[in-house]
N, C-alpha and C positions, 0 to 999 in steps of 0.2 A: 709773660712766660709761656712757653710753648712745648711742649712732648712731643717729637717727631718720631723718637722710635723707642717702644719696649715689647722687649723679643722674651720669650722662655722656651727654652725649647729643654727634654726629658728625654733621653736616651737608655732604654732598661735593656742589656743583653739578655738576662735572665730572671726569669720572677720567682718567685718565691714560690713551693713547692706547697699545694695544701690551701685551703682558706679558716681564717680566724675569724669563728663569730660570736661573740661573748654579748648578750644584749647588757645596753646602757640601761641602769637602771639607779635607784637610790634605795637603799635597804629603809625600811620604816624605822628600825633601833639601830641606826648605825652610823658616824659620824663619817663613812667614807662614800663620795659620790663616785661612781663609777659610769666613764662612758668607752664604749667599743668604738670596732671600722661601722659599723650598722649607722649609728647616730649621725658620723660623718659623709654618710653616701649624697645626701642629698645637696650634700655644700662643695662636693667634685675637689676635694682636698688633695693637694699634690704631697705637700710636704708637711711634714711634723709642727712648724710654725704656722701652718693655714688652719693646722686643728687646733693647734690652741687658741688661735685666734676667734677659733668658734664659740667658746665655750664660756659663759656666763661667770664674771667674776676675777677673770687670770689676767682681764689687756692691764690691768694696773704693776702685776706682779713683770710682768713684758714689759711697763712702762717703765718700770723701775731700774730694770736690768738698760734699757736704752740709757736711762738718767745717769746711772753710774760708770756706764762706757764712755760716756759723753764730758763726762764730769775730769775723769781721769784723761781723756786728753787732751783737754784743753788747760786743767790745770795742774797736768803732772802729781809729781810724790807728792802724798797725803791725803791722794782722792778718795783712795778706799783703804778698808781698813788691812788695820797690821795683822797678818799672820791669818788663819784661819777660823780660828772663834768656834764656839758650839752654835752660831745660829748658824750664818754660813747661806749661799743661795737657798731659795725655797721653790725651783724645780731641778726634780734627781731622775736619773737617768739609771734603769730597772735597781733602784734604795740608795743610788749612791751619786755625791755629786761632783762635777767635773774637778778633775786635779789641777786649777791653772786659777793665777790672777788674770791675766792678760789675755788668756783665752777664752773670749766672750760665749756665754752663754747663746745668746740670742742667731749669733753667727752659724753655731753647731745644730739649734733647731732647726735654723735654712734647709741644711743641708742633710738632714733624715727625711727619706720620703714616705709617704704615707700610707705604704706596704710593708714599709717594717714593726710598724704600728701594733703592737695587741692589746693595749686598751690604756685608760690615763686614767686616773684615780686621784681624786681631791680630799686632805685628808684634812680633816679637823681635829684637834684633840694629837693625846697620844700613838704612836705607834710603835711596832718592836721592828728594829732591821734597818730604822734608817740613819744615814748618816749625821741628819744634823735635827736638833730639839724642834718641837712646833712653835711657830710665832704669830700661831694664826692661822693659814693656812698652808700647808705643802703640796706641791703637785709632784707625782712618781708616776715617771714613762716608763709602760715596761715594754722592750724591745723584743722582736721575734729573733733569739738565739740560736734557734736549731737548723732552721735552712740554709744550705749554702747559698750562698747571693752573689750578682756582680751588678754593681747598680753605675754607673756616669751620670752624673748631675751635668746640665750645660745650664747658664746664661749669660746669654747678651743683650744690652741696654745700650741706650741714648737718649740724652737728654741737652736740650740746646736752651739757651734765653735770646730772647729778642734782642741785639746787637753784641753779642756774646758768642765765643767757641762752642763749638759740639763739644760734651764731655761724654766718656764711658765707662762702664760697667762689663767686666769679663770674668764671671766664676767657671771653674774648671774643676769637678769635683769626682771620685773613683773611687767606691768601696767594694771590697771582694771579701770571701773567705779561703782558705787551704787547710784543710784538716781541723787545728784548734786553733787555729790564726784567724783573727777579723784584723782587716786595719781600711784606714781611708785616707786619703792624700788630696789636699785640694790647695788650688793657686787662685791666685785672685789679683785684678788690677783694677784701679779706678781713680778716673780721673773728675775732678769737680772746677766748675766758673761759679764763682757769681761778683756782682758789682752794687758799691751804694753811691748813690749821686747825693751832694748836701748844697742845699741853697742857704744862707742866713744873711739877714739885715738888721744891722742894729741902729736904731732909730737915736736920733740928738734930742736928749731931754723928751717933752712931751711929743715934739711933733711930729710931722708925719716927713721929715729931711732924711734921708740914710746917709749915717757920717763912718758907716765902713759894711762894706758887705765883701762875704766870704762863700766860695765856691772851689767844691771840692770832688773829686772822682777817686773810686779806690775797686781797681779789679781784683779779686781773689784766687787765685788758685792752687788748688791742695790735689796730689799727687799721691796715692799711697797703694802698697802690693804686697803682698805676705802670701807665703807660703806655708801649710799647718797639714799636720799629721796626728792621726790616733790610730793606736797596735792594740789588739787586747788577744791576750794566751789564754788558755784556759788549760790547765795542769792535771796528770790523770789523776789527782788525789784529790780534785776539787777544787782547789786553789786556782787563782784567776790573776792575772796581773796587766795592767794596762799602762799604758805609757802615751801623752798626750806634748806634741813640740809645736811650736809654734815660731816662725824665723823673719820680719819687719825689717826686710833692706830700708835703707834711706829713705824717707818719706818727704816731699816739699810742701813747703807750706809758703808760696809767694804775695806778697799783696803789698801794693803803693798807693800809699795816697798824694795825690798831686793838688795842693790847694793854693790856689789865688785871694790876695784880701787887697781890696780895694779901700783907701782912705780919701777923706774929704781932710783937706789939709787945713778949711776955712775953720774949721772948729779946735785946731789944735791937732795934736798928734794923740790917737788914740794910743798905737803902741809905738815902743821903738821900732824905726826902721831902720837897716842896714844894708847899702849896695841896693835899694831901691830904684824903680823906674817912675817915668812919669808915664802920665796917659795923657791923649787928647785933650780931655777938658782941666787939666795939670792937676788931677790926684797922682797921689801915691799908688802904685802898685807895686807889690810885694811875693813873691813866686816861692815855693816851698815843696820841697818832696820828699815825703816820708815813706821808708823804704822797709820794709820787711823780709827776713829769712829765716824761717824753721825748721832745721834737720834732722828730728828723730829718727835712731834707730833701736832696734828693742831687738830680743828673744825671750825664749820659754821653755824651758824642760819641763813639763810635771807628769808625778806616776801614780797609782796606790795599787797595795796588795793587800787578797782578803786569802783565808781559811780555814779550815777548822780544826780547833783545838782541842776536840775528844768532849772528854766530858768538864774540860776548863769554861767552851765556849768556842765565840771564833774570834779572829784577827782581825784589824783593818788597822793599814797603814798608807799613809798619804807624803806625796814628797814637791817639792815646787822651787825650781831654782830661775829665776830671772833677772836679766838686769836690760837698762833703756841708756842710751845715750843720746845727749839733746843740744844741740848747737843751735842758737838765736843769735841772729848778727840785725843791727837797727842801724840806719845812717839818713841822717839828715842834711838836705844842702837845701841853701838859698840861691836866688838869683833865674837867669835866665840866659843860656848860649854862653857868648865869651864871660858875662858875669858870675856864672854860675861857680857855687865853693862847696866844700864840706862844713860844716858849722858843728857836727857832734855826729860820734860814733856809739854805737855800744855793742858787747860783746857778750854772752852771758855762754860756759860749758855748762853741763849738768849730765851727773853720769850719778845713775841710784838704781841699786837691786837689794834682793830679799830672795832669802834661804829660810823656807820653811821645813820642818818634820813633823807630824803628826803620827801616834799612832795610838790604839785602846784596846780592852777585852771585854768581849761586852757575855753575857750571858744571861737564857731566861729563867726564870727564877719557880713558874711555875703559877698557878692562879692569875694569869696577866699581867706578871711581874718581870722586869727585866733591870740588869744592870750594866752600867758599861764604867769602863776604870781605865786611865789613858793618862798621857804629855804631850804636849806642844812643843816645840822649841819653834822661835825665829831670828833672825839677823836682818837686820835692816840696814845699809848703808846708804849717806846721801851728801853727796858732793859738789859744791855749786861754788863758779869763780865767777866773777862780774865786771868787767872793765869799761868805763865811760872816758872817753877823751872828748874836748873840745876846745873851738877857738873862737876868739871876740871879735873877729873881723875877718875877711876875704886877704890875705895875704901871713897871716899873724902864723906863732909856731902852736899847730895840734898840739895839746898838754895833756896828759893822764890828770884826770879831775877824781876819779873814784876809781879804786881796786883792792877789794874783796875777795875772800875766798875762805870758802864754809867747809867743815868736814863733819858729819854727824852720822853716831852711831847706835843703834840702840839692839843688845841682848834681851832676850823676853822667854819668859817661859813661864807653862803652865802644867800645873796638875789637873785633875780634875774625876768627878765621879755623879754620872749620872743615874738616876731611877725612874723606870717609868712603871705607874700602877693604871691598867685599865680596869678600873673597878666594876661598869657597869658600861652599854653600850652607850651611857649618854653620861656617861662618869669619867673623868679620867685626870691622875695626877700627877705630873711629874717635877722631879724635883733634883738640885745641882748644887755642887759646892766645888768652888772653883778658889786655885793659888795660885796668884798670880805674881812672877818675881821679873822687878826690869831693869836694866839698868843702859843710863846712856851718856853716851858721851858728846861733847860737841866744842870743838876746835875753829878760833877764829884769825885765820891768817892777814895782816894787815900791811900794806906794802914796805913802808919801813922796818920791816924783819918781826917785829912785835906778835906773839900770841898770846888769844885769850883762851884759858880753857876751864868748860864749864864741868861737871860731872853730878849725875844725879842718879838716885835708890829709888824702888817704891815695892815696898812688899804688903800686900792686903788678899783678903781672903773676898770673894763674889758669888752668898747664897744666891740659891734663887728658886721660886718653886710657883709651879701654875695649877692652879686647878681652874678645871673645866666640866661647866654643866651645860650640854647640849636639849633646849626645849624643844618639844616638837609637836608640834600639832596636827592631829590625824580630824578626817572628815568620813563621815559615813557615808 
């Protein structure tokens, strides 16, 4: 494997009015690490991801948010969880965190540069103002609001393999302000190779005869471009409202595998073969190619509103509507040239989105004490039809062998009331009582007209309470 070319290039019309220097420090009684721009100079940090990168402790929390991107595309609905939950991401952006499934975390740190930066804070324990409960550790970026900015992000990448296409990389990123407008708009394209080669031989009995070897090539490649937006208002009363889109034309996902299996015919027929050839020394040879297609397409709305409610408290309300659609087409043929057939197809739709609302009132109570009182709703819908056709032989009629088709739905909802008590700089408790009510359905369509259909309840209640004793050890 080879890197012929990785480009960055940073284009700033205007910089940011003023310098932020807050020093990184760790209070001796206090469970919040705090580092500034000061801490970061020495490591020439472009972007909001290069600084986290720096910073003792967080590449797991970054590792995690990669695992769960990763996780969800490859294996679709039920990668990550339903609906929003009180743990929720564990880095927030100035106390609050992104309004999106689909809108990766990791993606949006790219693309904050490391002048908007006014300092990162690692919280252990309790705290008041953030959006979601501690589970260990939370990181809050608080962003520089007040300067007017116009920042353009560029990069361009290449990346080649040794008997392999050039793929690229193309971000296009544009943030501005206007009065009490922030928003930023960015495009992206990227194209990826790669290939596996596979040798095997399987030996007769003990010895060292090979009575069938198989050889196989499979090139990959994935195709994908999105387009994503974030607005944020800010209201003369104080009220702030942001809106987060995100738009996944068609993505390819291609790859064939073409594999040859050579038989020793003296030992018997390992497998069946059909429409087979011979070889020179009169084996079997046997031609096969397995054919791949993946065409997801997705979207994304999500918002939240915060403000304040006088002497009730304040607002926050969170909203996220998405749905993906996903076409897998498989086809397998035999043979070689004029012999070549179809032997088996398969078909799979898949089309699932989710309608979240969140919102709560939270209020501090006074000695360290705060509370927040809120609902959840979600809808979750998932749709999956599957059809497998195949035939016995090079001439025979293609038959529907399998056809399926799933519908499943699930209503969910929650109450909830949280407390946090910071009792003491290395003391802190909080504590949760969650209702949770679900209900789902799930419809099984079977080609003969025939449906099955399932329906299920679940209503329980989910304490929960952390206390936290931060030791610390001082040196004289």
């Amino acid at each position: 494997m080879r890197r012929l070319l990785l480009t960055t290039l940073f284009v700033v019309p205007s910089f940011l009015n003023g310098q932020i220097t807050i020093a990184a420090e760790e209070a001796a009684n206090s469970s919040v690490v705090t580092y500034d721009k000061e801490y970061f100079e020495k490591f020439d940090a472009v972007t909001l991801l290069d600084m986290l990168n720096r910073i003792p402790g967080v590449q797991e929390i970054l590792n995690k948010s990669r695992r769960e991107r990763d996780s969800q595309a490859n294996f679709g609905a039920g990668a990550s969880e339903r609906g929003f939950g009180a743990g929720g991401d564990q880095i927030l952006i100035n106390g609050k965190r992104l309004a999106g499934k689909d809108i990766n975390i990791d993606d949006t740190l790219a693309r904050v540069t490391a002048s908007q930066v006014v300092k990162i804070d690692l919280i252990r324990g309790a705290a008041e103002g953030l959006d979601v409960q501690s589970e260990g550790l939370v990181i809050n970026i608080t962003l520089d609001q007040s300067a007017t900015q116009s920042t353009t992000f560029w990069r361009i990448g290449g990346r080649a393999y040794l008997g392999q296409k050039q793929a690229h990389l193309l971000t296009l990123s544009h943030s501005g302000s206007t009065g009490k407008l922030d928003y930023t708009v960015t495009a992206e394209s990227e194209r990826k190779y790669r290939y596996s080669l596979r040798d095997e031989q399987y030996l007769y009995g003990g010895s060292d005869i090979v009575a069938r070897q198989i050889d196989s090539f499979t090139p990959n490649r994935k195709d994908n471009h999105k387009l994503s937006s974030n607005i944020s208002y800010n209201f003369e009363d104080g009220a702030v409202l942001r809106l987060n889109g995100l738009y996944n034309p068609e993505t390819q996902y291609d790859f064939d595998t073409r594999l040859i299996t050579y038989l020793d015919e003296s030992f018997g027929p390992a497998i069946s073969v059909v429409d087979d050839t011979l070889t020179a020394d009169g084996n079997r040879k046997l031609s096969e190619v397995w054919s791949n297609r993946v065409t997801p397409t997705k979207w994304e709305i999500g918002g939240d509103y915060s403000r304040s409610l006088g002497v009730l408290g304040s607002l926050k309300s969170l909203f996220v509507f998405n749905k993906e659609n996903r076409d897998t087409g498989k086809t397998f043929t035999k043979g070689e040239g004029s012999t070549q057939y179809l032997y088996k197809s398969q078909d799979t739709k898949l089309n699932k989105s989710e309608t979240i609302f969140r919102t709560s009132v939270s209020k501090g109570l006074g000695g360290g004490q705060s509370i927040e009182i809120g609902g959840e709703a979600a809808v979750n819908k998932y749709n999956q039809s599957f059809q497998n056709n195949t035939r016995s032989a090079k001439g025979a009629e293609l038959l529907l062998k399998n056809n399926d088709d799933v519908k499943i739905k699930e209503n969910r909802y929650e109450l909830f009331a949280n407390h946090s008590y910071t009792i003491s700089s290395q003391i802190s408790l909080q504590s949760s009582l969650t209702a949770e009510f679900s209900k789902i359905s799930a419809d099984n369509f079977f080609a003969n007209g025939d449906v099955d259909r399932r329906n299920a309840s679940f209503k329980f209640l989910k304490p929960r309470m952390n206390f936290r004793y931060d030791v610390q050890h001082r040196t004289n």
